[in-house]
C-alpha positions in Angstrom: 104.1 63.4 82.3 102.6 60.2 82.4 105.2 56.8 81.6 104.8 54.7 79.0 102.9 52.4 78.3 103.1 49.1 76.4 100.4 50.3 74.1 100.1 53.9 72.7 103.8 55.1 73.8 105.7 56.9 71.5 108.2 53.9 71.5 105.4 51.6 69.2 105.5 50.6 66.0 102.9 51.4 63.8 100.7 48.6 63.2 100.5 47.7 59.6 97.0 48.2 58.1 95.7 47.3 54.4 93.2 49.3 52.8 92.9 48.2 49.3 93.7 45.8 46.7 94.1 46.9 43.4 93.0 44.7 41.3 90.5 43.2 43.6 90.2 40.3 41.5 92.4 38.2 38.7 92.5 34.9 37.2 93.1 32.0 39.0 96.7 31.1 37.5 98.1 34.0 39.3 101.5 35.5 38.1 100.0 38.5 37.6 100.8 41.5 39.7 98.7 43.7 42.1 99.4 46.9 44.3 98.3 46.3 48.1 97.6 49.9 49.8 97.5 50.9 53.6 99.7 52.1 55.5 103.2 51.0 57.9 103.7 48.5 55.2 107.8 49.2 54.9 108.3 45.9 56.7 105.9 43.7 55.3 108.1 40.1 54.1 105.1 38.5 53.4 101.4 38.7 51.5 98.9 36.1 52.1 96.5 34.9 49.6 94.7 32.0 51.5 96.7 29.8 52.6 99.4 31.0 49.6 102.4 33.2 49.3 102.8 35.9 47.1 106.1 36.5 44.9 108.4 39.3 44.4 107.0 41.1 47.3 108.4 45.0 47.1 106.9 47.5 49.9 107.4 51.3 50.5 105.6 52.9 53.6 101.9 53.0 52.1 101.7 50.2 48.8 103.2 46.8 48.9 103.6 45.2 45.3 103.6 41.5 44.3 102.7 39.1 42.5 99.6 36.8 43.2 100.4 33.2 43.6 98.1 30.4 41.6 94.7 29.9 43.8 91.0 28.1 42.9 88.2 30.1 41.9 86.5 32.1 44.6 86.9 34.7 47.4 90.1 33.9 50.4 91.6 36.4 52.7 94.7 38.6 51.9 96.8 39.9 54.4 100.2 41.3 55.2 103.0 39.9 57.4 105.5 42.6 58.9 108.8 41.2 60.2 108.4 40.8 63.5 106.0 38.0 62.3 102.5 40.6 63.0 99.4 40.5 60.6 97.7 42.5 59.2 93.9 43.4 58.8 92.5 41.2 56.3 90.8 41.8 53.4 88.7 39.6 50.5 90.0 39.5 46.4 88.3 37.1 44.1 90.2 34.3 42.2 88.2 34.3 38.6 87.8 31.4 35.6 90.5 31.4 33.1 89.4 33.7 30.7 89.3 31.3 26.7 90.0 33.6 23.9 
């Protein structure tokens, strides 16, 4: 039996990995919330939206839930922090114009 290693041994943590972002776009205000799936995301404390934290930040094992903070129109990188302070994969959503009614 071979020992183990610091990578691959049965004594890792699974690194946290995002998949999807449902919705993949919103209105720049934020407030609104979205469902972040992957998977190893029990320990996630923290959702980047740029440079931005997201809100009310709840997580199970495969879909993180919050709430997207205010941003400026365009694209900016989203991705999860576990608690030892490891990120995630990254992954694009789109900040749209206010929507006038």
């Amino acid at each position: 039996m071979a020992s183990p290693t610091k990578h691959g041994s049965a004594t890792d943590v699974a690194q946290t990995h995002i998949e999807r972002i449902e919705p993949p776009q919103g209105p720049a205000a934020g407030g609104y919330p979205v469902r972040i799936h992957g998977r190893a995301l029990a320990d996630v404390v923290d959702v980047q939206f740029g440079h931005a934290s997201a809100q009310a930040i709840e997580a199970t094992k495969t879909v993180v839930t919050c709430r997207v903070p205010e941003g400026s129109v365009g694209e900016v990188d989203v991705y999860c922090v576990d608690k030892r302070g490891k990120r995630s994969n990254r992954l694009r959503f789109r900040y749209t114009p206010a929507v006038n009614r």
